[in-house]
Structure formats: C-alpha cells, structure tokens
N, CA, C and O atoms as CSV, one atom per row, in Angstrom:
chain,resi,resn,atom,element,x,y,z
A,1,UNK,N,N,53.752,4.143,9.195
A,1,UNK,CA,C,54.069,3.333,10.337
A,1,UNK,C,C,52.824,3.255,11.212
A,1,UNK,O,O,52.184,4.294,11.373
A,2,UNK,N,N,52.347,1.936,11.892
A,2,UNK,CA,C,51.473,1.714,12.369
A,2,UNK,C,C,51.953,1.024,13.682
A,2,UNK,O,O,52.885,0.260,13.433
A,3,UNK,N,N,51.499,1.061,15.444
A,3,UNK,CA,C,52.124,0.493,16.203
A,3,UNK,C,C,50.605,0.794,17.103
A,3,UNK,O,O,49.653,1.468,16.710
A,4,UNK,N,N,50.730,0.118,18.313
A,4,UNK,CA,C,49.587,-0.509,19.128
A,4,UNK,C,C,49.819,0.918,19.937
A,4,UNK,O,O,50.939,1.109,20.412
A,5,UNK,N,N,48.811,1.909,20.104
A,5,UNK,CA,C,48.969,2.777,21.165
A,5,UNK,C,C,48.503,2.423,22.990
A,5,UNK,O,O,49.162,2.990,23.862
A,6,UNK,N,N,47.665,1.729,23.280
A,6,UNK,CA,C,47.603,1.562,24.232
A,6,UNK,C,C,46.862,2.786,25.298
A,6,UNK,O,O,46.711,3.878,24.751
A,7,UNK,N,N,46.424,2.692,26.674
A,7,UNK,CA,C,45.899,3.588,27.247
A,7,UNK,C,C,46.642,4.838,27.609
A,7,UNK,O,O,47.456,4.745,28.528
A,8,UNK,N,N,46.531,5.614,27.211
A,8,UNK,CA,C,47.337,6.941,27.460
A,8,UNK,C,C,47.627,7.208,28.975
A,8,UNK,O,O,48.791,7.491,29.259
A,9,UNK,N,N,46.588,7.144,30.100
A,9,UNK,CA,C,47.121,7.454,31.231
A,9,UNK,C,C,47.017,5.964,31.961
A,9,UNK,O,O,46.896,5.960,33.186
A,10,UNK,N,N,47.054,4.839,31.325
A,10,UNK,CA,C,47.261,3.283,31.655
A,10,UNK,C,C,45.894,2.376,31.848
A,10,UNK,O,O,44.890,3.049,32.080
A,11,UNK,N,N,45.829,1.867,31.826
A,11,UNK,CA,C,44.611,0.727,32.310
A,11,UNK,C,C,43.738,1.120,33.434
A,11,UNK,O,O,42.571,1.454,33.637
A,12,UNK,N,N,44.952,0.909,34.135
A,12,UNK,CA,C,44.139,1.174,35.969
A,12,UNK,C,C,43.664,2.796,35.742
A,12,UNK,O,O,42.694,3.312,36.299
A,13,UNK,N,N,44.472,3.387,34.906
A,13,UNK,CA,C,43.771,5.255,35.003
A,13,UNK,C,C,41.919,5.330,34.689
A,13,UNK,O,O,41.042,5.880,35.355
A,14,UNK,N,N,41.819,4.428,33.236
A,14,UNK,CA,C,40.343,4.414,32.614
A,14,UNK,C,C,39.659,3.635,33.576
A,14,UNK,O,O,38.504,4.052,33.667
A,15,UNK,N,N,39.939,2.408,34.551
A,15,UNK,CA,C,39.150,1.916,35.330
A,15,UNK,C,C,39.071,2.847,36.419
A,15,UNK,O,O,37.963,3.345,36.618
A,16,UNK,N,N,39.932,3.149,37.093
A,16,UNK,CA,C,39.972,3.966,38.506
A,16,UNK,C,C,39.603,5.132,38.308
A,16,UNK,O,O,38.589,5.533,38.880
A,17,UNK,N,N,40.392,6.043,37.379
A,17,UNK,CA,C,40.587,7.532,37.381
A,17,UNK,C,C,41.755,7.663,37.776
A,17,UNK,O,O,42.451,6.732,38.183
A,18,UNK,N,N,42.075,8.760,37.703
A,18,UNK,CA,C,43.824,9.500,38.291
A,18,UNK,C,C,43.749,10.084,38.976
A,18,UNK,O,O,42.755,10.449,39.603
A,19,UNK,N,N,45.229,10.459,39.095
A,19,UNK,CA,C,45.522,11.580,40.737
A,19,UNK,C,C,46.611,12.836,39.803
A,19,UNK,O,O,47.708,12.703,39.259
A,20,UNK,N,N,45.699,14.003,39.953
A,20,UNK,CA,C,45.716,15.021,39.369
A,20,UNK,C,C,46.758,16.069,40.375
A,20,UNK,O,O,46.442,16.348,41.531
A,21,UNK,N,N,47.703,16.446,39.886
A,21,UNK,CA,C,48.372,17.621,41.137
A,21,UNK,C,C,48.407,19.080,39.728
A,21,UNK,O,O,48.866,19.081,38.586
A,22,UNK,N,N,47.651,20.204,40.587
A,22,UNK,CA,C,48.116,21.814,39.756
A,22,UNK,C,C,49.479,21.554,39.143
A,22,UNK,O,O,50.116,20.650,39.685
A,23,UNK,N,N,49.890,21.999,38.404
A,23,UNK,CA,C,51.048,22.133,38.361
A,23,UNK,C,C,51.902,23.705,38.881
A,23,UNK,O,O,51.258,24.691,39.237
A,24,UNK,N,N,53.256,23.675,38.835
A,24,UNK,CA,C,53.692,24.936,39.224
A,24,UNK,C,C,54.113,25.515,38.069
A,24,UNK,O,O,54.363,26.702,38.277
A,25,UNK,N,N,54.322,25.154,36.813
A,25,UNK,CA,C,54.642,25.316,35.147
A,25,UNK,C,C,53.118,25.797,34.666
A,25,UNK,O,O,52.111,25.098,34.779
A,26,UNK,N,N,53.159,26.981,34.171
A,26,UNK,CA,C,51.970,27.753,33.449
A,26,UNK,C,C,52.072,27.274,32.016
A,26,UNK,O,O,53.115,26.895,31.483
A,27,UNK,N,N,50.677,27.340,31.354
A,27,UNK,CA,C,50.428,27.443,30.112
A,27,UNK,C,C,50.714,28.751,29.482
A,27,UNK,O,O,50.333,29.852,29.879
A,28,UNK,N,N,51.303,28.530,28.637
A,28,UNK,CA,C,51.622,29.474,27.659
A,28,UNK,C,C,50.863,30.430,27.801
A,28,UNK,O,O,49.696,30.087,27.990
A,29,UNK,N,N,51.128,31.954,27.782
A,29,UNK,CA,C,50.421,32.829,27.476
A,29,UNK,C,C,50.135,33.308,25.866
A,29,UNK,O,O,51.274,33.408,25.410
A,30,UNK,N,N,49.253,33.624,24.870
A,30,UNK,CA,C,48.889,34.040,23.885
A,30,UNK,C,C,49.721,35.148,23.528
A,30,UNK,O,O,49.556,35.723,22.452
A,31,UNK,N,N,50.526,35.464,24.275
A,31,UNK,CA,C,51.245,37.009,23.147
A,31,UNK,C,C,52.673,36.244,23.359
A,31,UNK,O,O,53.648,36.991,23.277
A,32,UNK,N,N,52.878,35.189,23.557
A,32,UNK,CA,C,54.367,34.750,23.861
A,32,UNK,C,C,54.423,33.414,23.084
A,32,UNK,O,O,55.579,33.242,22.697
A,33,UNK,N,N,53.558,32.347,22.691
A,33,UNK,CA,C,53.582,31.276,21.649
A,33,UNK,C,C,52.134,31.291,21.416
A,33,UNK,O,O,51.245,31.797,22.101
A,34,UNK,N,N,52.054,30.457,20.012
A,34,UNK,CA,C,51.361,30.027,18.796
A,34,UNK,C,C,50.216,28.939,19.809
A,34,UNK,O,O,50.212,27.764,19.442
A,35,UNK,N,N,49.462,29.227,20.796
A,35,UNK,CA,C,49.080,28.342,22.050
A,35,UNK,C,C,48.053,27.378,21.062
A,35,UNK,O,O,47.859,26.216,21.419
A,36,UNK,N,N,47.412,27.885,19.828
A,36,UNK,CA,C,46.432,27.293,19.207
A,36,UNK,C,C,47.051,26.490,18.307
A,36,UNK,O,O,46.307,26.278,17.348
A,37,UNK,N,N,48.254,25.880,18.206
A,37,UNK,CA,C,48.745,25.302,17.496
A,37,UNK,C,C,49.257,23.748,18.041
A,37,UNK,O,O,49.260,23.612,19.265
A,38,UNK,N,N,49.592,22.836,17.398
A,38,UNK,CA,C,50.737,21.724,17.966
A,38,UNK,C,C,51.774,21.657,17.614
A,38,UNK,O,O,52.239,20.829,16.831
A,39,UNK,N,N,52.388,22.659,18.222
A,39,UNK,CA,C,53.639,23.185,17.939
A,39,UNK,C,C,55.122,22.024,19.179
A,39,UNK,O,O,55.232,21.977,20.404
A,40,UNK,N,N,55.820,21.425,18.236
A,40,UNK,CA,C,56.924,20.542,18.947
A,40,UNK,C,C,57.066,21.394,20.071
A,40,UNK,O,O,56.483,21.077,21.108
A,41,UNK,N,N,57.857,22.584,20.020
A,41,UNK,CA,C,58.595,23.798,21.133
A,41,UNK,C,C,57.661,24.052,22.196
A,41,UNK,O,O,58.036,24.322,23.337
A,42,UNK,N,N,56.180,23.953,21.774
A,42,UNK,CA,C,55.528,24.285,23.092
A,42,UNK,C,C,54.935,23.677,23.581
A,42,UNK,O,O,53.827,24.075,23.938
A,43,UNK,N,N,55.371,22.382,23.853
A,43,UNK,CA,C,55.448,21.098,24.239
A,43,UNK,C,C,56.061,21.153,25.369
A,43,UNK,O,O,55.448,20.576,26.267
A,44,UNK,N,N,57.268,21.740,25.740
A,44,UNK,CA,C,57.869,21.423,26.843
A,44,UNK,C,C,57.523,21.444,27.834
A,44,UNK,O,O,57.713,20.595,28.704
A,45,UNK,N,N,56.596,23.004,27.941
A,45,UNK,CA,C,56.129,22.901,29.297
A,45,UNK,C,C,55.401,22.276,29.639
A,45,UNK,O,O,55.205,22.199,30.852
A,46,UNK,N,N,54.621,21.499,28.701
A,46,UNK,CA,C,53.803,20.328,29.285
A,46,UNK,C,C,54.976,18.827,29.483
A,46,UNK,O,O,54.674,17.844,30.159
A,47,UNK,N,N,55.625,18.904,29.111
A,47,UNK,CA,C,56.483,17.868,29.190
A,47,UNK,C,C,57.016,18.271,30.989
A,47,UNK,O,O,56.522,17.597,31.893
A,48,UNK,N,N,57.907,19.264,31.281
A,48,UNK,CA,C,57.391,19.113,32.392
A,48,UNK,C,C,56.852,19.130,33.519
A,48,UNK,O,O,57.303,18.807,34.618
A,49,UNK,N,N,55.435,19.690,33.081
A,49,UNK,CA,C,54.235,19.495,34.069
A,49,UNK,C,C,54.105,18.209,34.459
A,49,UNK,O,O,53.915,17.854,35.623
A,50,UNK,N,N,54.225,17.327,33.292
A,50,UNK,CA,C,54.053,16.032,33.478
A,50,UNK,C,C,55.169,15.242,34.493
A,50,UNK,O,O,54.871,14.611,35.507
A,51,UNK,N,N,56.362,15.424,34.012
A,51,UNK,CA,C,57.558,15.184,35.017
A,51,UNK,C,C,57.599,15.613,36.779
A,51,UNK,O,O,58.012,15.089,37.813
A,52,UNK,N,N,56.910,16.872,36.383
A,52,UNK,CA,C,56.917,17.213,38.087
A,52,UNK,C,C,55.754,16.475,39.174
A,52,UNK,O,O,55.673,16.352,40.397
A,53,UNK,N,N,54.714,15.965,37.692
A,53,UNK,CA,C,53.281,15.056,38.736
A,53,UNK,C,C,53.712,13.890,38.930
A,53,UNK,O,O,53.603,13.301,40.006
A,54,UNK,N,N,54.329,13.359,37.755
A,54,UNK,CA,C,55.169,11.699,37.852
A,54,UNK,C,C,55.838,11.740,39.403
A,54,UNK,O,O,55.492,11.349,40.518
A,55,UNK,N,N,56.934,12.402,38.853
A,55,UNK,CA,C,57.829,12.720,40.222
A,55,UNK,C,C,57.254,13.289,41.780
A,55,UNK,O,O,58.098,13.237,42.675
A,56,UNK,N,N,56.117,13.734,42.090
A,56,UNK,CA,C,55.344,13.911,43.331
A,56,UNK,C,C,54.398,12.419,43.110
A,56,UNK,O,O,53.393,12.195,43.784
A,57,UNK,N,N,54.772,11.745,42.352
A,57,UNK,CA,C,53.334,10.938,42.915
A,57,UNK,C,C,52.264,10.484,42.483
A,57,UNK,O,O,51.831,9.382,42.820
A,58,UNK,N,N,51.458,11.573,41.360
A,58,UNK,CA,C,50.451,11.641,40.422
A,58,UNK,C,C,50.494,10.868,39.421
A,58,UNK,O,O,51.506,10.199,39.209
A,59,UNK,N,N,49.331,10.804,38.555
A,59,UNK,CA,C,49.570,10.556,37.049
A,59,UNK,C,C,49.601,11.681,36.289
A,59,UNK,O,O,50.397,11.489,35.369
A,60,UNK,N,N,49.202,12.574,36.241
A,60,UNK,CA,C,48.999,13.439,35.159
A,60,UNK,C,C,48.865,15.059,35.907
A,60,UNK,O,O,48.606,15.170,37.106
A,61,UNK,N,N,49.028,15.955,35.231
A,61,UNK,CA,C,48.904,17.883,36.250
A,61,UNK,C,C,47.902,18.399,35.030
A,61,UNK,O,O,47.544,17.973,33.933
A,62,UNK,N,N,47.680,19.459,35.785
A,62,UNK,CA,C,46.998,20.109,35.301
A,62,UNK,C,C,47.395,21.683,35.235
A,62,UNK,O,O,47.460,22.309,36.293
A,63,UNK,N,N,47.591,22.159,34.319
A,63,UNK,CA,C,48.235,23.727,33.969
A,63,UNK,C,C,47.428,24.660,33.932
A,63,UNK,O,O,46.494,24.468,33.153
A,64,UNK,N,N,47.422,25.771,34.571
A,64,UNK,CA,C,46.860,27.109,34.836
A,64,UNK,C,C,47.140,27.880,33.871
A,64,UNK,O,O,47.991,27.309,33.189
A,65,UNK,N,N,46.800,29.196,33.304
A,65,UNK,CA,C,47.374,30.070,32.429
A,65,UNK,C,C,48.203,31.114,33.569
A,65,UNK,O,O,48.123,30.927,34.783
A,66,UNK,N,N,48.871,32.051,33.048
A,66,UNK,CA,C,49.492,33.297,33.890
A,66,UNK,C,C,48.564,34.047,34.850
A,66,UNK,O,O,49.065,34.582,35.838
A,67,UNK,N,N,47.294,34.122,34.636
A,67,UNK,CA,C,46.549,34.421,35.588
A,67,UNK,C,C,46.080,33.520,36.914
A,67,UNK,O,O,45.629,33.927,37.984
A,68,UNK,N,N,46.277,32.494,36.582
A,68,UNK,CA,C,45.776,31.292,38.277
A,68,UNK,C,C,44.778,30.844,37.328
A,68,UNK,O,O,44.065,30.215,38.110
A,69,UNK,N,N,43.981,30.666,35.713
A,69,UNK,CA,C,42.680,30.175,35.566
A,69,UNK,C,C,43.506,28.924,35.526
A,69,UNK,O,O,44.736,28.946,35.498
A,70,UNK,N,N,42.419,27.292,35.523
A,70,UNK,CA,C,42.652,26.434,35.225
A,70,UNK,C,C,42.493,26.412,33.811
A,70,UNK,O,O,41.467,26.842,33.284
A,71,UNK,N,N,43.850,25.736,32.888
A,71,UNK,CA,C,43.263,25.371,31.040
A,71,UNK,C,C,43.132,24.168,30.878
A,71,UNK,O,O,41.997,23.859,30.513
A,72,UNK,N,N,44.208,22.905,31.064
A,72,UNK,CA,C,43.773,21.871,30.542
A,72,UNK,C,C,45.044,21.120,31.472
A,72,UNK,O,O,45.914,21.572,32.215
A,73,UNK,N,N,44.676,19.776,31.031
A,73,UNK,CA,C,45.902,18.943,31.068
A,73,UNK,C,C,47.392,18.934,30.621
A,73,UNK,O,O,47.863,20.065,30.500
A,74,UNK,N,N,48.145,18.015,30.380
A,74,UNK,CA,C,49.777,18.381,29.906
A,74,UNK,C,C,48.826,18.298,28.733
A,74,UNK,O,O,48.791,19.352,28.099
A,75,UNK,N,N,47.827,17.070,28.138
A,75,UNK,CA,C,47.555,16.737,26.838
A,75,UNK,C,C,46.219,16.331,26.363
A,75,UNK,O,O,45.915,15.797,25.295
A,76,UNK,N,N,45.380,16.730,27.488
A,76,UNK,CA,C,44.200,16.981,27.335
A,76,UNK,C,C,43.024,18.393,27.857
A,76,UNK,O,O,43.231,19.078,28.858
A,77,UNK,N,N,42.058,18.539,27.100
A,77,UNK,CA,C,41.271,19.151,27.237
A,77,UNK,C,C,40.350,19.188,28.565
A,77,UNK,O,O,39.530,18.286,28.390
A,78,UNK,N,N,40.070,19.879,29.956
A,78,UNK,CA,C,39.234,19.315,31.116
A,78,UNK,C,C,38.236,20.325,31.446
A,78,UNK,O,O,38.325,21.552,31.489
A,79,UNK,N,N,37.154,19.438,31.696
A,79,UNK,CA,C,36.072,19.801,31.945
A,79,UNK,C,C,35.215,19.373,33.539
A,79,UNK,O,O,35.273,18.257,34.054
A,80,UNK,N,N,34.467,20.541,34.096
A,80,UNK,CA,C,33.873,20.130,35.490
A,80,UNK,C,C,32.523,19.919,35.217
A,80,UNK,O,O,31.828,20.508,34.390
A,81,UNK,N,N,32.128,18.779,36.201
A,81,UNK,CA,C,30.826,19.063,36.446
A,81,UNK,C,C,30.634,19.248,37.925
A,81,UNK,O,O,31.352,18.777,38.807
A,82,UNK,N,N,29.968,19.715,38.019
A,82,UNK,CA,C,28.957,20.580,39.472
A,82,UNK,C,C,27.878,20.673,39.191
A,82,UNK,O,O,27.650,21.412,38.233
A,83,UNK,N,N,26.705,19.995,39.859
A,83,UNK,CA,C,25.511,20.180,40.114
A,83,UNK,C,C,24.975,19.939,38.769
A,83,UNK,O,O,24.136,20.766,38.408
A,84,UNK,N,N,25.202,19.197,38.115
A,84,UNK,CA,C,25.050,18.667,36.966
A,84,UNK,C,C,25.079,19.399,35.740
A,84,UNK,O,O,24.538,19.080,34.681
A,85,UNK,N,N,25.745,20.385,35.981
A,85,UNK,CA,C,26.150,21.598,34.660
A,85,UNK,C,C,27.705,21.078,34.737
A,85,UNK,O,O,28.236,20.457,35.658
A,86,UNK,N,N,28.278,21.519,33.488
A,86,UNK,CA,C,29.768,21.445,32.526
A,86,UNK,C,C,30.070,22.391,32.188
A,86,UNK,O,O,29.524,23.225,31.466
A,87,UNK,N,N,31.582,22.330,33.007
A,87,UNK,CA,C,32.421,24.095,32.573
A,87,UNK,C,C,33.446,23.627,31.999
A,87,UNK,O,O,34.176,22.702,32.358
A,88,UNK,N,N,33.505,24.409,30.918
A,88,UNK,CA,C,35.241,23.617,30.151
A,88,UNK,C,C,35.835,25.366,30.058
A,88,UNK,O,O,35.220,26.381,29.731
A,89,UNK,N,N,36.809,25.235,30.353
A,89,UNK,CA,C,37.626,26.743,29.850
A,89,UNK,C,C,37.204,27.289,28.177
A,89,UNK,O,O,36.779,26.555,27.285
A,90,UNK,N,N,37.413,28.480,28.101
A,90,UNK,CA,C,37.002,29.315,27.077
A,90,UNK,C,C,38.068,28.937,25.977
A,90,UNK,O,O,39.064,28.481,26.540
A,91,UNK,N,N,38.189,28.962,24.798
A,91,UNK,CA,C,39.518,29.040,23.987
A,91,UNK,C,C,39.996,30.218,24.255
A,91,UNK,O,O,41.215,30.198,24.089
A,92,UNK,N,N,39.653,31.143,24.561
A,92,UNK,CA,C,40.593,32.349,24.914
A,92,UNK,C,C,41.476,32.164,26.383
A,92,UNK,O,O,41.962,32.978,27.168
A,93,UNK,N,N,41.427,30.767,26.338
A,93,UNK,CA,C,42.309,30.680,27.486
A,93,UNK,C,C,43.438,30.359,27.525
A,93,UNK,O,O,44.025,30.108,28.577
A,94,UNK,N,N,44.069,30.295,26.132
A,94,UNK,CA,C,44.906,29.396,25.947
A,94,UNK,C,C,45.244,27.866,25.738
A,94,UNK,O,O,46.307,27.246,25.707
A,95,UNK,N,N,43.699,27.446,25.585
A,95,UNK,CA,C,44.222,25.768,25.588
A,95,UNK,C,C,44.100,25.358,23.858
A,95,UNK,O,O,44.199,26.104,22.884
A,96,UNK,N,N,43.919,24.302,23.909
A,96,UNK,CA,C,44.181,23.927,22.635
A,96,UNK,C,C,42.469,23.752,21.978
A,96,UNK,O,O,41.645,23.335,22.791
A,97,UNK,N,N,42.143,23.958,21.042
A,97,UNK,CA,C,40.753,23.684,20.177
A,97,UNK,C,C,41.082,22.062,20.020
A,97,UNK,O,O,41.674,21.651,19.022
A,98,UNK,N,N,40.655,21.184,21.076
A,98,UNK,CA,C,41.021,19.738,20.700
A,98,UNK,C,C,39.587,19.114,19.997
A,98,UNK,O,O,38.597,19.441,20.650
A,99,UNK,N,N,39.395,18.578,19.224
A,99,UNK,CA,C,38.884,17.415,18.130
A,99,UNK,C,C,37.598,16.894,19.594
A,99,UNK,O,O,36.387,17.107,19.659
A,100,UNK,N,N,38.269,16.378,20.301
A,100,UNK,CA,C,37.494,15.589,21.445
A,100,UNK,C,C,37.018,16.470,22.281
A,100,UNK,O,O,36.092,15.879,22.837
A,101,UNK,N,N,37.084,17.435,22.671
A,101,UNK,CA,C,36.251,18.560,23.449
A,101,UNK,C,C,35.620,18.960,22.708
A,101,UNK,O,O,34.536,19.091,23.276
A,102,UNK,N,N,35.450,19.555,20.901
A,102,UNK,CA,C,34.582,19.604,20.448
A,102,UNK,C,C,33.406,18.899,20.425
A,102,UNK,O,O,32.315,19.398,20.149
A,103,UNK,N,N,33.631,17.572,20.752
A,103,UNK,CA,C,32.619,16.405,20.397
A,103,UNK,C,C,32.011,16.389,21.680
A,103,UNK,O,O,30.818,16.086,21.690
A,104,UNK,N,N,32.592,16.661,22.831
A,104,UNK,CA,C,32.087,16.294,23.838
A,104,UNK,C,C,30.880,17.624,24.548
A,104,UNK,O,O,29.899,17.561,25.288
A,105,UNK,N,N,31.549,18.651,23.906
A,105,UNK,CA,C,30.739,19.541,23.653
A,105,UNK,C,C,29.206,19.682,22.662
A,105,UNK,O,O,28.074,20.010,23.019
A,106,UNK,N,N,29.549,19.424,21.791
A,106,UNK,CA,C,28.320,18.851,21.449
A,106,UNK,C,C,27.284,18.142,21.094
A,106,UNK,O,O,26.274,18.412,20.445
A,107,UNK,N,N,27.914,16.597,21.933
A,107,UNK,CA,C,26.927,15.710,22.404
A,107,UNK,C,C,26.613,16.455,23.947
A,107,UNK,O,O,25.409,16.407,24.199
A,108,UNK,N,N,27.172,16.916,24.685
A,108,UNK,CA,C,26.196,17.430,25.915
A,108,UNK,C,C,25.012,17.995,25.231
A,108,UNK,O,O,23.860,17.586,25.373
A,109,UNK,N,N,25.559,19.383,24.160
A,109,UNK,CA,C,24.421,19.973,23.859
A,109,UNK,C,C,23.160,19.065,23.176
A,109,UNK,O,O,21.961,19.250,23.385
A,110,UNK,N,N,23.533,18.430,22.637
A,110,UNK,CA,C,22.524,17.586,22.069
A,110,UNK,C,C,21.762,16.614,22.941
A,110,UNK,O,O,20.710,16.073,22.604
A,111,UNK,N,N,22.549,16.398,24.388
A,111,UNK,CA,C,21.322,15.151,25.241
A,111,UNK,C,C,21.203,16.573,25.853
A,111,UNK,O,O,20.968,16.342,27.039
A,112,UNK,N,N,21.235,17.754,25.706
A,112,UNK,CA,C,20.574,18.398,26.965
A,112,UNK,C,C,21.373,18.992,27.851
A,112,UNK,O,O,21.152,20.192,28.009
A,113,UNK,N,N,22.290,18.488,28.517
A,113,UNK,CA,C,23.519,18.787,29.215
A,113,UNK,C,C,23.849,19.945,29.217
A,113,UNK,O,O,24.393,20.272,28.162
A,114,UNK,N,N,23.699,21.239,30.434
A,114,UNK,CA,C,23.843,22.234,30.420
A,114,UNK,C,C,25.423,22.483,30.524
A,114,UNK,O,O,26.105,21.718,31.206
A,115,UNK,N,N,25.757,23.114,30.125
A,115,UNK,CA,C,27.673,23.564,29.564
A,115,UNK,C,C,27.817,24.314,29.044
A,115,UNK,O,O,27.243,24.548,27.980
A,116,UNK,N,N,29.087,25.371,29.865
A,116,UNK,CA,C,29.116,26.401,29.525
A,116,UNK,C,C,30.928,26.224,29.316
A,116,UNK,O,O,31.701,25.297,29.558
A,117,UNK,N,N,31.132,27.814,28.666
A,117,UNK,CA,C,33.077,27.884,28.585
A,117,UNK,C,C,33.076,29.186,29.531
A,117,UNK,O,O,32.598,30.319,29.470
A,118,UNK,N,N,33.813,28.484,30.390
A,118,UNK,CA,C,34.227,29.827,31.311
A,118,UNK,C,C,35.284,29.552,31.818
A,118,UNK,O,O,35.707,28.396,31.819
A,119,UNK,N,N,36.084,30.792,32.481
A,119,UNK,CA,C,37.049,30.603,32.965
A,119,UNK,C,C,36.690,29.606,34.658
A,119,UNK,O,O,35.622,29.503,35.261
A,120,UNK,N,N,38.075,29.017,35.000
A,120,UNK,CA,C,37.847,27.997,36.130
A,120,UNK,C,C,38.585,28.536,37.074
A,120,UNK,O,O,39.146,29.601,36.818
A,121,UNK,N,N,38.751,27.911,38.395
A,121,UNK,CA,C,39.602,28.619,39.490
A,121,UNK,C,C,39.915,27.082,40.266
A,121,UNK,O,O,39.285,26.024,40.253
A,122,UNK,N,N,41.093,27.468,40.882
A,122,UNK,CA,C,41.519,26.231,41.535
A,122,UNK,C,C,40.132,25.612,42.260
A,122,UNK,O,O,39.504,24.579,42.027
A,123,UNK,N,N,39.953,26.547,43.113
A,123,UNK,CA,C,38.771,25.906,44.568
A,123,UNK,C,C,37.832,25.018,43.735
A,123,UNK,O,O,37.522,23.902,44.151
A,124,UNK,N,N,37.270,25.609,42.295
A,124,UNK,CA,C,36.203,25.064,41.386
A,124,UNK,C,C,36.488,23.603,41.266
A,124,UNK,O,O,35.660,22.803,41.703
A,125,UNK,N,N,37.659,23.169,40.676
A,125,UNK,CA,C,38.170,22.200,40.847
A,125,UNK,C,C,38.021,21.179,42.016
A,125,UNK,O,O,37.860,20.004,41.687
A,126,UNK,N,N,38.052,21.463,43.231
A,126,UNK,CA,C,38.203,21.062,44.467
A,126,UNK,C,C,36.940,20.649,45.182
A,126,UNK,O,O,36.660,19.916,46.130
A,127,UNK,N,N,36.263,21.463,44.295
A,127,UNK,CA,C,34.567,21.731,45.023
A,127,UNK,C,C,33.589,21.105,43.464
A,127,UNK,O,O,32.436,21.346,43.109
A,128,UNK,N,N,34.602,20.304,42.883
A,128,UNK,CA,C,33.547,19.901,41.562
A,128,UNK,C,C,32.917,18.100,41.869
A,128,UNK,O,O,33.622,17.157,42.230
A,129,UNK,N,N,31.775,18.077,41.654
A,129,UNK,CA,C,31.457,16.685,41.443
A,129,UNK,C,C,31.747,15.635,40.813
A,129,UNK,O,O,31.373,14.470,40.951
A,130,UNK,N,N,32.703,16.313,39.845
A,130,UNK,CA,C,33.358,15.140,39.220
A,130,UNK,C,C,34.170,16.366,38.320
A,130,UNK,O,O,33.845,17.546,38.188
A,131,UNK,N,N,35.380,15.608,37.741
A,131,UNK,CA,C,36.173,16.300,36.732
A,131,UNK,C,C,36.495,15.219,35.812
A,131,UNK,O,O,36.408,14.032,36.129
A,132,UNK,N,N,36.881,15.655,34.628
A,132,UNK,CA,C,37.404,15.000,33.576
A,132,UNK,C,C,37.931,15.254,32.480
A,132,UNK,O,O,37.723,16.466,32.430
A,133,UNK,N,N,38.538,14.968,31.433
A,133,UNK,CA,C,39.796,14.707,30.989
A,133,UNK,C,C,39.570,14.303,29.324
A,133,UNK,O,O,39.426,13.088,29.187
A,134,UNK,N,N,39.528,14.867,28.390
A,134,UNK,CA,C,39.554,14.464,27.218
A,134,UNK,C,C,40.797,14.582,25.944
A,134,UNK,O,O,41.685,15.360,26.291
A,135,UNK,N,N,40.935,14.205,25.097
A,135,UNK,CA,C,41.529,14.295,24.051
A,135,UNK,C,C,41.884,12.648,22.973
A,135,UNK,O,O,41.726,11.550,23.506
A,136,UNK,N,N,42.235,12.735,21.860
A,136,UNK,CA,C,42.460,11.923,20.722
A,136,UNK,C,C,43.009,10.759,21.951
A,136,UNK,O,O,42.444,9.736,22.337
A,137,UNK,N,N,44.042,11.230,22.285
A,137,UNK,CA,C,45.311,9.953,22.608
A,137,UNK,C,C,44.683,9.681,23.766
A,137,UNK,O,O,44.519,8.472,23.927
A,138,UNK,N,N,44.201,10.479,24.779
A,138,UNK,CA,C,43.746,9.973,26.342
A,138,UNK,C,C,42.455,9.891,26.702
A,138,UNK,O,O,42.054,10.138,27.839
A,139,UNK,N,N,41.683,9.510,25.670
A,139,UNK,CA,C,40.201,9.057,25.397
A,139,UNK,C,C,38.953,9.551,25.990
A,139,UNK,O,O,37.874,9.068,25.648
C-alpha cells in the first residue's frame, strides 16, 4: 500500500517552525520498556504527550526522561544549537537510535560542525539559539 504522506507537523510547521510545550508524560525509562525499539505499546506515551500539546495549544512536546533530562520529541529526534555547537542527547538516554539523527550527525561532522551527545536540561532549551527536530516522517 502506497498513500501521499504529507508534512508531518503541517506546511505552516516547515515554513514557520512550531510551538513546542515540555511535556508532563516522561519517556520511558530503560529498565521498564524495550526504549530502543519501535515498539506499538510504547507509543502511548508519546501519543499522549502529543494530545496534551495539541490540547494546550502547541504543535508538538517534547519528553524528558525520569530524571528532568530533555530526550526527544513524541516522534522525533532533537537537537540544540548554542553558540554554534550541537547537543543532541546521548542514546543512553532513552531516545530512539533514529536513521535521521544519524545522518544529521554526521554531516555536521563532516562540514565541521562541532556536536556533541550530552545530556540536556530544560533552561538549555530556553537559552538555545535555535532548536530542532528530526526524524524519517517529520523531516
């Protein structure tokens, strides 16, 4: 089956950008689900992270692990820049090994682009020069 996918967070999202809210729904912790997997079941809580940003207002949240770090989107991979360096969370953070953060990872490394994996913190977020948003479906 083949069908037209269209912009994942809409038209106006890739021209404008979005409006991002924390969410209050954590990412999975590693001793409690399969977090490196695409697993249907652990889906939900991104399902609704997503419901609770729709419903305040947003397009899209962003999920913390059990500790307060920032990991990713409901369905993408996110990365900061500040001062012209790139922080993407560690895989030991629980997010997903996505296809498109790999790549984006190493085309930075390859033009040069200093980027590192570390853990993130809300304020980082708040205090970043730009943030952004990757994966297969949300480009």
């Amino acid at each position: 089956m083949a069908w037209t996918w269209g912009a994942y967070l809409g038209t106006e999202g890739l021209e404008n950008g979005i409006r991002c809210k924390i969410s209050p729904f954590s990412r999975h912790h590693i001793s409690i689900a399969f977090t490196k997997g695409k697993l249907t079941g652990q889906y939900l809580n991104s399902v609704m992270a997503k419901q609770d940003a729709k419903w305040s207002g947003f397009d899209e949240a962003i999920l913390c692990d059990v500790n307060g770090f920032v990991c990713e989107g409901t369905g993408e991979n996110l990365f900061v820049v500040k001062g012209g360096r790139i922080t993407t969370p560690p895989l030991s953070s629980s997010i997903l090994a996505g296809i498109t953060r790999d790549t984006v990872i190493t085309l930075a490394r390859e033009e040069g682009i200093p980027l590192v994996e570390a853990n993130l913190t809300r304020d980082e977020l708040y205090l970043a020069d730009e943030v952004f948003l990757t994966g297969t479906a949300a480009e």
